[in-house]
N, C-alpha and C positions, 0 to 999 in steps of 0.2 A: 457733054464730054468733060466738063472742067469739075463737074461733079463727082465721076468715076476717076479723071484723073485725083483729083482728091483724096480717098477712098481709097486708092490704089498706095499713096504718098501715106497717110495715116499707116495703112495695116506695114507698110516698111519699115516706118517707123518704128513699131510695135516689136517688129519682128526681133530689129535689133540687140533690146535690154534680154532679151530672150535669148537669142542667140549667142551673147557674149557670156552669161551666167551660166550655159550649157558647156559652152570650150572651154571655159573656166576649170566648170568641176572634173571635163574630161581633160584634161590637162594636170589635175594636181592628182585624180585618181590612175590613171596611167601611170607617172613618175612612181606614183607608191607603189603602185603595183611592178614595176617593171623590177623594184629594188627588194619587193618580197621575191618575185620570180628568180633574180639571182642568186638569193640566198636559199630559197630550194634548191637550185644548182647543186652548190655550197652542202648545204646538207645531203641530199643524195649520192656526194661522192665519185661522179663517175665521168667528171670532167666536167669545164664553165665553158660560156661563151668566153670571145678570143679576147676583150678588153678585161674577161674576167679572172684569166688567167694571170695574166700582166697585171689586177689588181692583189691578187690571193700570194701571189711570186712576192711581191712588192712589201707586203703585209708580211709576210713571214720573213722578210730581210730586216723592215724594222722595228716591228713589233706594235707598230698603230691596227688599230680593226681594219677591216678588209673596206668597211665603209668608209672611214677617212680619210684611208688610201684614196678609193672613189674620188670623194669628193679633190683631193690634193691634184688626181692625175687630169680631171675635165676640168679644172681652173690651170692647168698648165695648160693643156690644147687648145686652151680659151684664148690664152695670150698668142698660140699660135695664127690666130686667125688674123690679129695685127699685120703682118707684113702680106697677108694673101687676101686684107680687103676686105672681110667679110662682118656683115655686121651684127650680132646677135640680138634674139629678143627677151622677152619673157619668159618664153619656152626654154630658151639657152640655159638662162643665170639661174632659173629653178631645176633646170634638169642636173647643175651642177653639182646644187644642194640636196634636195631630194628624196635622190636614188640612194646616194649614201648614207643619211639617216635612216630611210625604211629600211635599207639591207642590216643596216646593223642591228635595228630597233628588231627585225624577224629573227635573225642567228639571235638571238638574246632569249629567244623563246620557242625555237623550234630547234631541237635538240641533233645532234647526228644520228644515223639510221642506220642499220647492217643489216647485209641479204637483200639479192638482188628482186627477192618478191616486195622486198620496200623501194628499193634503190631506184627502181626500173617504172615502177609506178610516179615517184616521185620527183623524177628526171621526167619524164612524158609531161604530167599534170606543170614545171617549171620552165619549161620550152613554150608548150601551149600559152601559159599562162604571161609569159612573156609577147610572144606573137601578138597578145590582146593588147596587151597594155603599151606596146611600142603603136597599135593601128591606133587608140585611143588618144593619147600625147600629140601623133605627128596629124591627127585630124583636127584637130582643136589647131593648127594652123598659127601656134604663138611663136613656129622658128624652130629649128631642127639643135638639137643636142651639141654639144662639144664637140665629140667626134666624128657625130655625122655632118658637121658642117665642115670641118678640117677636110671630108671628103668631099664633098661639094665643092669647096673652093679649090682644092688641087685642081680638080676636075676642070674647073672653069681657065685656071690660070696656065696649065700646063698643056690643054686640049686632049690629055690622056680619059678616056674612057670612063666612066662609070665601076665597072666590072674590072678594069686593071687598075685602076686607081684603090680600090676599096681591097680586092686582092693582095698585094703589095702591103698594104695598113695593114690588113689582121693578120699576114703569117708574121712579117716583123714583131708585131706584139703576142702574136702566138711564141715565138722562138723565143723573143725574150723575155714573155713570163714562162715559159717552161724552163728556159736555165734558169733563170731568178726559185723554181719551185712550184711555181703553179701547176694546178690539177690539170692534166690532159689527157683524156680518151673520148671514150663512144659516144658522151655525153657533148663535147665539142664539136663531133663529127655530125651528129644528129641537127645540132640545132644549126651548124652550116648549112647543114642541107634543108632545113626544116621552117629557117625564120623568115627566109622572102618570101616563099608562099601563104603563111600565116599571118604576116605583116600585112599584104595584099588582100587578102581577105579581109582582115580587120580593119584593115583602115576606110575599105567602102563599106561594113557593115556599121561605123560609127563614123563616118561622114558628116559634117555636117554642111548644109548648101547658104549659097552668099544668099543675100537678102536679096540679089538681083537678078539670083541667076534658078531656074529649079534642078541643075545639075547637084549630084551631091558625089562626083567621082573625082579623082584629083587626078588634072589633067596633067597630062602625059608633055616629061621638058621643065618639070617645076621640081624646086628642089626635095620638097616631100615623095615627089615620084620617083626622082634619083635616090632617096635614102633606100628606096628598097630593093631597088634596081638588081639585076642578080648577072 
């Protein structure tokens, strides 16, 4: 018995350096990805997700890249998290940085597009690709984003729901990156409806399970579950 317990301790051990270089690279490859996703947005014209709009409004008020912006608005919501308690991780401070660099580093080389046989392809394949890279990030388990922790913590402090808490956050920043100028149509409407279920998928398709446990689903009541929560 003290053998196999043994045996059992070793391969955990093992498991671990493993484990943390895999949430690693899924962690920094999401980020990039979720900031090339945006900027296909971006490029295809036909409306961003709802922080995206409030970023592109924001950008064209004062003239910094739509990535700076990024980066300037989740280092404010960061400080938000101050008086509601919450405490960020790895996952937080890189999602802050990031996103914004790969979005800009993409718009710098992916040109704008016309005609909706571009536009409409190009928006699909940016949604999607999105979905991937938000299941990828929030699986790697280094701590929920800026804004999605701002939700979580509302959530927690005020007892409001999930679903009207997060509601409430993206029209407000819908309405006001659309007066600021931000792009709003089909494209916004799509990925409303499109990024919980994608999310969801994605995130048990790149799971990854504790050293202790063979579960690899994120259980339901934790704040990665609430990020996708619809």
């Amino acid at each position: 018995m003290r053998r196999s317990s043994n045996a059992t301790t070793s391969r955990q051990g093992a498991q671990v350096p493993r484990q943390l270089t895999r949430r690693l690279s899924q962690l920094y490859i999401g980020l990039v990805l979720y900031g090339v996703s945006s900027a296909l947005l971006v490029r295809a014209g036909l409306g961003l997700e709802p922080w995206g709009v409030l970023h592109q409004g924001l950008a064209g008020k004062t003239g910094l890249t739509i990535g700076m912006v990024s980066i300037i608005v989740g280092a404010v919501v960061l400080l938000l998290w101050i008086p509601i308690k919450q405490r960020p991780g790895l996952g937080t401070v890189s999602n802050v940085v990031v996103i914004g660099i790969a979005m800009d580093g993409t718009l710098a080389v992916v040109p704008d597009v016309h005609g909706w046989a571009v536009q409409i392809p190009l928006m699909i394949v940016g949604i999607v690709l999105n979905g991937a890279a938000t299941g990828l990030y929030i699986a790697a388990r280094f701590g929920p984003g800026p804004r999605d922790g701002l939700m979580t913590g509302l959530n927690r402090v005020t007892g409001r729901s999930i679903r009207l808490v997060r509601t409430t956050l993206e029209v407000a920043v819908v309405a006001t990156g659309f007066a600021l100028g931000g792009s709003l149509g089909a494209g916004t409407v799509v990925y409303a409806l499109a990024i919980g279920p994608l999310a969801q998928f994605f995130l048990r398709v790149f799971a990854v399970p504790a050293p202790d446990a063979r579960s690899t689903v994120v259980a339901a009541g934790t704040p990665e579950a609430a990020i996708i929560a619809r």
